[in-house]
C-alpha positions as CSV (number, residue, x, y, z in Angstrom):
1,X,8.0,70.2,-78.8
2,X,10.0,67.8,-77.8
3,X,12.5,70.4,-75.7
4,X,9.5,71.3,-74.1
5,X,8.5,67.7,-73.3
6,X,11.9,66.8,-71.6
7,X,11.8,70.1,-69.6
8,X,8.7,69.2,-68.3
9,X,9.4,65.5,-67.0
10,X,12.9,67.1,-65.7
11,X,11.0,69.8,-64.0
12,X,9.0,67.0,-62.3
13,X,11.9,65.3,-61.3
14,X,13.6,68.3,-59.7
15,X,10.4,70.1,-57.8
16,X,10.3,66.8,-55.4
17,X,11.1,67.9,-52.2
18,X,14.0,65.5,-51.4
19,X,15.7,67.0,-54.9
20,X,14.7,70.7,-53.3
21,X,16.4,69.9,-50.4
22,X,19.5,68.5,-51.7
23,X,19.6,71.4,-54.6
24,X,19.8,74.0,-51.8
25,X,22.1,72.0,-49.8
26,X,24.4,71.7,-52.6
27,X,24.1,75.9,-53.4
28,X,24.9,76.5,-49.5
29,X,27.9,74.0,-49.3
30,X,29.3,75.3,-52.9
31,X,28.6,79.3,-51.7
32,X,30.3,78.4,-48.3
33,X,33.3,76.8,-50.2
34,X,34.2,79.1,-52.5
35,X,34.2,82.3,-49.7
36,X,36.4,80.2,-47.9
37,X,40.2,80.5,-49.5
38,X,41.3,77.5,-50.9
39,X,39.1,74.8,-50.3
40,X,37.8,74.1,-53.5
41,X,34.9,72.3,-55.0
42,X,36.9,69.9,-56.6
43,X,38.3,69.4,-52.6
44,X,34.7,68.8,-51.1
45,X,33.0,66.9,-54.0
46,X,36.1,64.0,-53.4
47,X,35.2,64.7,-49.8
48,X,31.5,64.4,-50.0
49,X,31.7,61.5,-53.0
50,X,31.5,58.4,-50.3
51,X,28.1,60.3,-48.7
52,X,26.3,60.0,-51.9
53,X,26.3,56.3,-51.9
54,X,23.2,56.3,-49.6
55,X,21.6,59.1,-51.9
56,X,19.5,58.1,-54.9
57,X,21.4,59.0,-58.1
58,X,19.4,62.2,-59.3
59,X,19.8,63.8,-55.9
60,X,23.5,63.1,-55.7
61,X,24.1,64.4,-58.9
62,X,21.8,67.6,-57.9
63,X,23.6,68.0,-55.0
64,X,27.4,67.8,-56.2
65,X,26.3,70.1,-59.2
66,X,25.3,72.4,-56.9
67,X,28.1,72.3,-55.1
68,X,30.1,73.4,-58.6
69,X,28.0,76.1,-59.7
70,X,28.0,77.6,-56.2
71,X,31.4,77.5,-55.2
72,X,31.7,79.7,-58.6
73,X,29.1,82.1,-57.3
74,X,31.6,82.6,-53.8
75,X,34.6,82.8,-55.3
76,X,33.8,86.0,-56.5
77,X,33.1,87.0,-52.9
78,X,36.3,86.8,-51.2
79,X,38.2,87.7,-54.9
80,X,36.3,91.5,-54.9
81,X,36.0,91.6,-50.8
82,X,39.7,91.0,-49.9
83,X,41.9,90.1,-52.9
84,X,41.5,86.7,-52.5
85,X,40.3,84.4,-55.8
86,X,38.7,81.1,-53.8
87,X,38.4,79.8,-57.3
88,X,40.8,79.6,-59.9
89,X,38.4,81.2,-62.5
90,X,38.1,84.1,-60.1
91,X,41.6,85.0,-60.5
92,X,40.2,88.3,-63.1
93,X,37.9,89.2,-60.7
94,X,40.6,90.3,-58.3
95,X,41.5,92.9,-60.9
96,X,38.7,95.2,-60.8
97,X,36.2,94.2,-58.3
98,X,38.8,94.7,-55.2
99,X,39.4,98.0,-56.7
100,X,35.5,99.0,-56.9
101,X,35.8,96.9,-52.6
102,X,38.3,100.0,-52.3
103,X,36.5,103.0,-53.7
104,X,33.6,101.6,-51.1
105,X,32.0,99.8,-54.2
106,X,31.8,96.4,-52.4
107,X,27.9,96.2,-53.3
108,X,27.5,96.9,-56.5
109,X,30.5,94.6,-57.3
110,X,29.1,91.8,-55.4
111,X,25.8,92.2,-57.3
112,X,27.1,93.0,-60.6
113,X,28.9,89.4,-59.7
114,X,25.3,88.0,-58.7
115,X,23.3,88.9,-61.1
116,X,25.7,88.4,-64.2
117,X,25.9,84.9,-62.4
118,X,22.8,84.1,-62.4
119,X,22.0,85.4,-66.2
120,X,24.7,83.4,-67.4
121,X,23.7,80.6,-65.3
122,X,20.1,80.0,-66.9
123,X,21.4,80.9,-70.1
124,X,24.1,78.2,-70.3
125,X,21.3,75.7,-69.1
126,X,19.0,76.7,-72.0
127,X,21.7,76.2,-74.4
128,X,22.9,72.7,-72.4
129,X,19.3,71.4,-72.7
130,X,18.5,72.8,-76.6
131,X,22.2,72.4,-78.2
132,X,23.6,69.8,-76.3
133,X,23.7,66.9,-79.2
134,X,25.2,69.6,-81.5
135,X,27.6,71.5,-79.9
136,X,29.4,67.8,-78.8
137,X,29.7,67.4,-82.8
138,X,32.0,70.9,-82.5
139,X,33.9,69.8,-79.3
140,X,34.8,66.1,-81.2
141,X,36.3,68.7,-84.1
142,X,39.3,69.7,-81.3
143,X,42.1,67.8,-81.1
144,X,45.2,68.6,-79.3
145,X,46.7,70.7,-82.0
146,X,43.5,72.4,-82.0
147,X,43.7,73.2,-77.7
148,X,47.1,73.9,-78.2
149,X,46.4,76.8,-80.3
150,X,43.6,77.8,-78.1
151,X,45.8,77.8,-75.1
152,X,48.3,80.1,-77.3
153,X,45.6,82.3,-77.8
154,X,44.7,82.6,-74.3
155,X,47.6,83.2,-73.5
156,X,48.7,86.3,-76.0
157,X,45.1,87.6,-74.6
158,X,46.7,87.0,-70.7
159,X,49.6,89.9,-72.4
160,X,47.1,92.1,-73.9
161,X,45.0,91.8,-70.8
162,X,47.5,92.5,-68.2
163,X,48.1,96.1,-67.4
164,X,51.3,98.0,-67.3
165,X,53.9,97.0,-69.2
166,X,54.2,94.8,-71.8
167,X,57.8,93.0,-71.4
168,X,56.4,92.6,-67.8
169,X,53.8,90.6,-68.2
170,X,55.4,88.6,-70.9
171,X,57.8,87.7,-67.5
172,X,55.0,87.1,-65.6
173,X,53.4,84.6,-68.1
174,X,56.9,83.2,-68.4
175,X,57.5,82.2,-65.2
176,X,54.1,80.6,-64.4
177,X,54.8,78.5,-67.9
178,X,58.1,77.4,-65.8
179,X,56.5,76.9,-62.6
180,X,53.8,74.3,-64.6
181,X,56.6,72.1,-65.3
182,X,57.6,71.1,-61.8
183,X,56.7,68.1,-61.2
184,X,56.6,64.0,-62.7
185,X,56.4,64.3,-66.9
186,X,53.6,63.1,-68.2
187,X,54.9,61.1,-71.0
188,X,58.1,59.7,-69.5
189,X,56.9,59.9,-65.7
190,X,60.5,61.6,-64.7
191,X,60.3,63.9,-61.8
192,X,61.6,67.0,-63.5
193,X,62.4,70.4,-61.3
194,X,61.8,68.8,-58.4
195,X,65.6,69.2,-56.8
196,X,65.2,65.8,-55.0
197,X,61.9,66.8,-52.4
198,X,59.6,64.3,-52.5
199,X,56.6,66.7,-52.5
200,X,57.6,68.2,-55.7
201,X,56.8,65.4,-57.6
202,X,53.5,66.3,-57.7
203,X,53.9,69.8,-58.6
204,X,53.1,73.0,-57.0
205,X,49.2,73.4,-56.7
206,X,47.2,76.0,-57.9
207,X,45.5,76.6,-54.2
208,X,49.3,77.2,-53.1
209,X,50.5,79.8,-55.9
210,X,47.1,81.8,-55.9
211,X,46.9,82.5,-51.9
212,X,50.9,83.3,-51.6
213,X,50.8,85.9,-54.4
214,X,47.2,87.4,-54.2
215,X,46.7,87.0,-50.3
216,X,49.8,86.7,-48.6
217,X,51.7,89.2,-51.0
218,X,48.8,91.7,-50.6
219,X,49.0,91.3,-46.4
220,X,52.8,91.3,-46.4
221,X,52.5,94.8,-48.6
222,X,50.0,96.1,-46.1
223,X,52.2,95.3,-43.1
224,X,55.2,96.8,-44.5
225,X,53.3,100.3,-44.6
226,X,52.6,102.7,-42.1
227,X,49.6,102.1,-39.7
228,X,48.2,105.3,-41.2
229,X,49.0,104.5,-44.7
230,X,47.6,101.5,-45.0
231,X,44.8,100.2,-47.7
232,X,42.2,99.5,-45.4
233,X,38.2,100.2,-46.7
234,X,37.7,103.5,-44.9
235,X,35.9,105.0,-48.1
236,X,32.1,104.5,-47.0
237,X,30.0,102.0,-48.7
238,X,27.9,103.8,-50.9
239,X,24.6,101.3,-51.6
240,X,24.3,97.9,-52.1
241,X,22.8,97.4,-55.2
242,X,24.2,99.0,-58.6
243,X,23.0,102.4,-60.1
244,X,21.0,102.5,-63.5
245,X,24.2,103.6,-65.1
246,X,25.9,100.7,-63.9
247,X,23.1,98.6,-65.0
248,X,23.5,100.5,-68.3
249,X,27.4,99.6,-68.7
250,X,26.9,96.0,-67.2
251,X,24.1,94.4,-69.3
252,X,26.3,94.8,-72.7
253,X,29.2,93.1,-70.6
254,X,26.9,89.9,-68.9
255,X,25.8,89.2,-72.7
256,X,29.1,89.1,-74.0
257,X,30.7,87.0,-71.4
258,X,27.7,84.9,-71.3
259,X,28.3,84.2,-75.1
260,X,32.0,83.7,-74.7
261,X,31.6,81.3,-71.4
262,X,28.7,79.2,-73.6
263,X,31.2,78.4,-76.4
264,X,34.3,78.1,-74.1
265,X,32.3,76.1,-72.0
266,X,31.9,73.1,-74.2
267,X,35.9,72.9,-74.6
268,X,37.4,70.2,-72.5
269,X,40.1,71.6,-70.5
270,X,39.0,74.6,-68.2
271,X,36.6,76.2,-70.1
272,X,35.3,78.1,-67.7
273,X,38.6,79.5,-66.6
274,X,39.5,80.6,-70.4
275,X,36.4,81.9,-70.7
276,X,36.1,84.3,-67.8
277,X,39.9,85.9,-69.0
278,X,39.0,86.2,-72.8
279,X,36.1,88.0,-71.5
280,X,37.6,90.3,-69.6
281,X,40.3,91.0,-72.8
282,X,37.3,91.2,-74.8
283,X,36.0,94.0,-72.6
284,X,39.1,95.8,-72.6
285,X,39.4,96.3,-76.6
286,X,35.7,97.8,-76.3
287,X,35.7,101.5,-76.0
288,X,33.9,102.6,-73.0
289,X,31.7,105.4,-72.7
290,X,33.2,108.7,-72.0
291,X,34.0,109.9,-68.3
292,X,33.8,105.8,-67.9
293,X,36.7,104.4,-64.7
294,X,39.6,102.4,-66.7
295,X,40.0,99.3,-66.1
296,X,42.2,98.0,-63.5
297,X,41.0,101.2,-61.2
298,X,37.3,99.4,-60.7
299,X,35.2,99.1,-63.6
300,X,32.2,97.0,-63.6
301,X,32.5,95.6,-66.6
302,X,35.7,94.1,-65.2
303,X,33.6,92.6,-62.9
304,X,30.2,91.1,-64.5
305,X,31.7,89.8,-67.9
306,X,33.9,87.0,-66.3
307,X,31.7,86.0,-64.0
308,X,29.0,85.9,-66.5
309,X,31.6,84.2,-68.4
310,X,33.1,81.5,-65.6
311,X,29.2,80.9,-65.0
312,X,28.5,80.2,-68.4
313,X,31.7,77.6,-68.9
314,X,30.6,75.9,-65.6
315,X,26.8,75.1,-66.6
316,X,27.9,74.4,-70.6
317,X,30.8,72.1,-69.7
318,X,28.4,69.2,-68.7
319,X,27.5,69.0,-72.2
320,X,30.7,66.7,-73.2
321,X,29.9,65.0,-69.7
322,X,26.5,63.9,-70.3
323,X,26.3,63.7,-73.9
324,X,30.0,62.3,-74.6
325,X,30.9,61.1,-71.0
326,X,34.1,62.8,-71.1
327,X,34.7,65.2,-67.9
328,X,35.9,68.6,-69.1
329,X,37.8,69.3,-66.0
330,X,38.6,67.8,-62.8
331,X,35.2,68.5,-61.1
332,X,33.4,66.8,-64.1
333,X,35.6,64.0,-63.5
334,X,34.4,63.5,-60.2
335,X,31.0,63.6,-61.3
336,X,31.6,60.6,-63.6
337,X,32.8,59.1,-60.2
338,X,29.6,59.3,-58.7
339,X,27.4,58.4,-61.9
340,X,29.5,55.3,-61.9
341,X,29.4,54.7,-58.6
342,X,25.6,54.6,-59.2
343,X,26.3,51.8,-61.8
344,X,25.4,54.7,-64.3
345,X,27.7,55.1,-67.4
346,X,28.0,58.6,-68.8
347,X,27.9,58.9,-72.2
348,X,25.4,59.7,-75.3
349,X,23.3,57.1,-73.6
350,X,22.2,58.4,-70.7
351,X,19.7,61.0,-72.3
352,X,17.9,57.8,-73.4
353,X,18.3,55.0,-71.0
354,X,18.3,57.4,-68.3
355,X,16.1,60.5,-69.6
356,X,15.0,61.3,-65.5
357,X,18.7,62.3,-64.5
358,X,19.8,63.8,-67.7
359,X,16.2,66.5,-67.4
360,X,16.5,66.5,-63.6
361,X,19.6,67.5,-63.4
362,X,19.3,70.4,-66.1
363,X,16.4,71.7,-64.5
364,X,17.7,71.4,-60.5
365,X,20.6,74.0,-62.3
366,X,17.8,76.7,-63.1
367,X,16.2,76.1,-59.3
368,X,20.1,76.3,-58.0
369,X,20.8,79.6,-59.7
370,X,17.2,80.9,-58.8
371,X,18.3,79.6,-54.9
372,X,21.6,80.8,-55.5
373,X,20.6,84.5,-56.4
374,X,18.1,84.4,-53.3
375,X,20.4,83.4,-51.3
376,X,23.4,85.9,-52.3
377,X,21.6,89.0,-52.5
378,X,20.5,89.4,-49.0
379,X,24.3,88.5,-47.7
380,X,25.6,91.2,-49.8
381,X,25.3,93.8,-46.3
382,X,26.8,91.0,-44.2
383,X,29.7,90.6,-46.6
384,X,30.2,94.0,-46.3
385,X,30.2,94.3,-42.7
386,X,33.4,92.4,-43.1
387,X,35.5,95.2,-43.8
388,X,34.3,97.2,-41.0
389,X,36.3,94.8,-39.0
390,X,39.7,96.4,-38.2
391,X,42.6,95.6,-40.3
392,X,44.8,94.1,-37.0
393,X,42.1,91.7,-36.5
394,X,41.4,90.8,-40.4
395,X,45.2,90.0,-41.8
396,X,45.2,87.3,-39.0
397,X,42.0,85.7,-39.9
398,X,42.8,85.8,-43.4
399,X,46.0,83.8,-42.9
400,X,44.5,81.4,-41.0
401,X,41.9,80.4,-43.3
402,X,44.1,80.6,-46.2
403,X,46.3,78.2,-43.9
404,X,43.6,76.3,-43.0
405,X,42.3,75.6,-46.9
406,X,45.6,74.5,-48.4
407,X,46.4,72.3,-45.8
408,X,43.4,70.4,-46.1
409,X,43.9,70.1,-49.8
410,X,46.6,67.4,-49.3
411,X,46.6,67.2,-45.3
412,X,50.7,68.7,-45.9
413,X,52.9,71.2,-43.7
414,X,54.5,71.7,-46.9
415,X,52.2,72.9,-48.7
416,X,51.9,75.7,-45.7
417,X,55.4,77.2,-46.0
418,X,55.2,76.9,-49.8
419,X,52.0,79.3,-49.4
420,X,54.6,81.5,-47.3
421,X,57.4,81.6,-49.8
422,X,54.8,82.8,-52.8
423,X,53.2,85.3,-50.2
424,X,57.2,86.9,-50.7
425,X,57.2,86.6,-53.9
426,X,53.8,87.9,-54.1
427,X,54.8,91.1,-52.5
428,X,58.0,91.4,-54.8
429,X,55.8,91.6,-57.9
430,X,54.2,94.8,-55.4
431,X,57.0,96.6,-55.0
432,X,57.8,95.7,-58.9
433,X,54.6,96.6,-60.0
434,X,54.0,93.6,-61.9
435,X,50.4,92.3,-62.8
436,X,50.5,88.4,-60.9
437,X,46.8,87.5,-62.9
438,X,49.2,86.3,-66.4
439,X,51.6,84.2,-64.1
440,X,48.3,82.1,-62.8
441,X,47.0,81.8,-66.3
442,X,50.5,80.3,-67.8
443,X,50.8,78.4,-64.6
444,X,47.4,76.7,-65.2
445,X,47.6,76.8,-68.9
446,X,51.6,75.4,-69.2
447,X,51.2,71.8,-68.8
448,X,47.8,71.5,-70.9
449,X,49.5,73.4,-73.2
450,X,52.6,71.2,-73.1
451,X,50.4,67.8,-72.9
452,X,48.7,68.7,-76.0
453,X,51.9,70.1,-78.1
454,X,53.4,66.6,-77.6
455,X,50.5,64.9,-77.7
456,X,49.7,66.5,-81.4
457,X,54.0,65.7,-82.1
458,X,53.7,62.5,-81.0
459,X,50.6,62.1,-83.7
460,X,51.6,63.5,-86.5
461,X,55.1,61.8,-86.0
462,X,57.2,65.1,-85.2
463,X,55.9,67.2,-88.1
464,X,55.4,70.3,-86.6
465,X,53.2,71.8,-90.0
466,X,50.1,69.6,-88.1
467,X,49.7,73.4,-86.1
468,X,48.9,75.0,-89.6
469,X,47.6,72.5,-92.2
470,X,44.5,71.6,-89.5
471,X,41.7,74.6,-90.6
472,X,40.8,75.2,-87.0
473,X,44.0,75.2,-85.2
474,X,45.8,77.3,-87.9
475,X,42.6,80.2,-87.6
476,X,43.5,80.2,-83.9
477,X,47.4,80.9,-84.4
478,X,46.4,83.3,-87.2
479,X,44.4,85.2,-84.3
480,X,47.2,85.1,-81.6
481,X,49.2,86.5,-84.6
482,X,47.1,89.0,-85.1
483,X,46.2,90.2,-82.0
484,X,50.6,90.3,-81.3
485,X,50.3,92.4,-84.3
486,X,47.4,95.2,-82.9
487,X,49.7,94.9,-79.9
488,X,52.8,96.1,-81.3
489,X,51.7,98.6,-83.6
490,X,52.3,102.2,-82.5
491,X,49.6,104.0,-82.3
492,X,47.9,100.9,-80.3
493,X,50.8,100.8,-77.8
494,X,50.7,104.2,-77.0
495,X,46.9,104.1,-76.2
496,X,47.4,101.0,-74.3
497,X,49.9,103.0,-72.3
498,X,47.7,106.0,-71.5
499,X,44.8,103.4,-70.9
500,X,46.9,102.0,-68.3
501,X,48.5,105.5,-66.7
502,X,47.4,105.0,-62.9
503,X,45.4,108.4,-61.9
């Protein structure tokens, strides 16, 4: 009763017109920002932070959190419409929904995208505003030998997941562990890999690698074909909406990445980015129906479990915000900027000193997804009409925005030709036909991983058995054993093979 009690006063608090307005503002600005390549939310929440000091608390908050579930709601946009994933948890997206873009499957992708969105969405509030005390217990339980062997996991499931051959994307994963150490060392602040420029120090953005290899590369492939042979949507787009078989195949998918995003959601450290690939690995052990396209070639599911998934993490991973105050990711951590900038401190107290935020806010993100839904739906024809435009006309417009978005990330040329130098290398992997989704997961995954392996050294004073004799860290190395083990086993290698065969 009491559940029902708090929903009601939060209810209150977000059906006030000013909180209406600033909810939808927020689910314009985040939809806006994630189509466009490159300028992230955690780029316009920094941007927009000083603006909320004239707000009152509940709508700023409203308003930034929409921003965050929106932009993951775009992302997924210009990831299935041109190849492009405006948010890093959009990166598995690419895989099959551009494929379904270039069998003239645009719609259906974009609403198998909207729809699992929005399921996940409400369902990840339900479980923030019932389980939220709980499920902070489980996240306290995670240390860093714990993440560490989550990360391996994810990782072993970035192998499994990645089509083609194995050694391949072992490469792949490989060289984005190796690109995730450029830059200052987080425990002796050396600038390591840097070769002496300045703007290494820093690192090599995420923004920077994903638009060089999945835009650039893609355009630079395009160019270096014949005008006639060029991958351009001339297959017709054949509805909008999905048919009751895809309904049939997708609604299995949305529940299992809705379940997988709610857990992975909780974890600190990209939960929602984890999430959406161990969905999509997830789908790919599950045996499809018969006569069903393989994955990789434009399957649905490919499309509407990580989304679900990504939409799940995002709403789940303000539990340790608001019940804990720790930010799970950098987003959160800008929203514990503008609590405090409020003279609000985030943390286990603010559901009782504060109990009109901590309600508002969950129930503005069930009127955001609603919003977000209405809104997407109806612009599924006019993102559409994008690729009627011809392809002379696009690759231009493309490049500019993707320039445009990373160099107003850090206001830096640099930043521009390194964009250029991955849209090479981007095109290599092409023409080598290896899979480029692995190298962005051990790029993003590398220096958590290696924060958390020292971290957990530096604890248990260099004994490295800390990774075994923990319960919960030693069951996730005994699954990224296992699932090596599936891998390599004959019979399983040769179906993954033929699963993979192009047609």
């Amino acid at each position: 009763m009491d559940l029902i009690a708090n929903l009601s006063l939060g209810f209150g608090v977000a059906f006030t017109p000013i909180n209406l307005l600033y909810a939808f503002v927020g689910c314009v600005l985040g939809t806006l920002i994630g189509v466009l390549p490159g300028i992230g939310p955690v780029a316009t929440i920094a941007m927009l932070l000083p603006a909320t000091y004239a707000l009152p608390p509940v709508s700023a908050l409203i308003m930034l959190a929409g921003i965050y579930y929106g932009a993951q709601y775009g992302g997924s946009t210009t990831a299935i419409l041109v190849n492009l994933p405006g948010e890093s948890s959009s990166v598995v997206t690419c895989i099959d929904g551009y494929q379904m873009a270039r069998r003239g499957r645009a719609g259906p992708a974009l609403a198998a995208a909207g729809l699992g969105s929005f399921f996940a969405g409400c369902v990840g509030t339900l479980i923030v505003a019932a389980f939220a005390p709980p499920l902070t217990e489980l996240a306290f339980k995670f240390g860093p030998a714990e993440y560490f062997a989550l990360m391996v996991l994810g990782l072993i499931g970035a192998v499994v997941l990645a089509s083609g051959s194995l050694l391949k994307a072992i490469a792949m994963i490989v060289l984005g562990l190796l690109l995730g150490l450029i830059g200052t060392d987080v425990n002796s602040g050396v600038a390591r890999f840097s070769f002496d420029f300045p703007e290494l120090t820093d690192g090599i953005g995420f923004v920077v690698v994903a638009m060089g290899v999945f835009g650039y590369g893609e355009i630079i492939s395009n160019l270096s074909q014949p005008e006639h042979e060029r991958e351009v949507f001339t297959a017709k787009v054949s509805g909008l909406m999905p048919t009751k078989q895809d309904f049939k195949d997708m609604i299995p998918a949305v529940l299992r990445g809705t379940a997988l995003g709610s857990a992975l959601g909780i974890l600190p450290g990209g939960g929602a980015l984890l999430s959406a690939f161990a969905a999509y690995t997830i789908e790919k052990k599950i045996r499809g129906r018969p006569g069903e396209v393989p994955f990789g070639q434009g399957n649905i599911r490919g499309v509407a479990a990580p989304e679900s998934a990504n939409n799940a993490g995002s709403q789940t991973s303000f539990i340790p915000l608001l019940t804990l105050g720790i930010p799970p990711n950098a987003v959160m951590a800008l929203m514990v900027g503008a609590m405090t900038i409020h003279n609000i401190q985030p943390g286990p107290q603010v559901m009782t000193s504060n109990p009109e935020l901590f309600w508002g806010l969950i129930a503005s993100m069930w009127i955001g997804n609603a919003m977000l839904v209405i809104l997407n739906l109806p612009l599924i024809g006019i993102w559409i009409k994008l690729l009627t435009i011809p392809y002379r006309l696009l690759f231009p417009a493309i490049v500019l925005f993707c320039a445009v978005g990373v160099y107003s990330t850090n206001n830096n040329t640099w930043d521009i030709w390194m964009v250029a130098i991955f849209g090479v290398i981007g095109y290599t992997f092409i023409k080598l036909g290896a899979e480029p989704a692995p190298l962005l997961l051990g790029f993003i995954l590398g220096p958590m991983m290696e924060e958390n392996l020292r971290r957990a050294l530096l604890l248990s004073r260099g004994d490295w058995s800390v990774f075994v004799t923990r319960p919960l860290s030693a069951g996730l190395l005994a699954a990224a054993l296992l699932l090596i083990v599936i891998v390599l086993l004959p019979a399983v290698k040769s179906k993954r093979e033929e699963a993979f065969v192009e047609e």
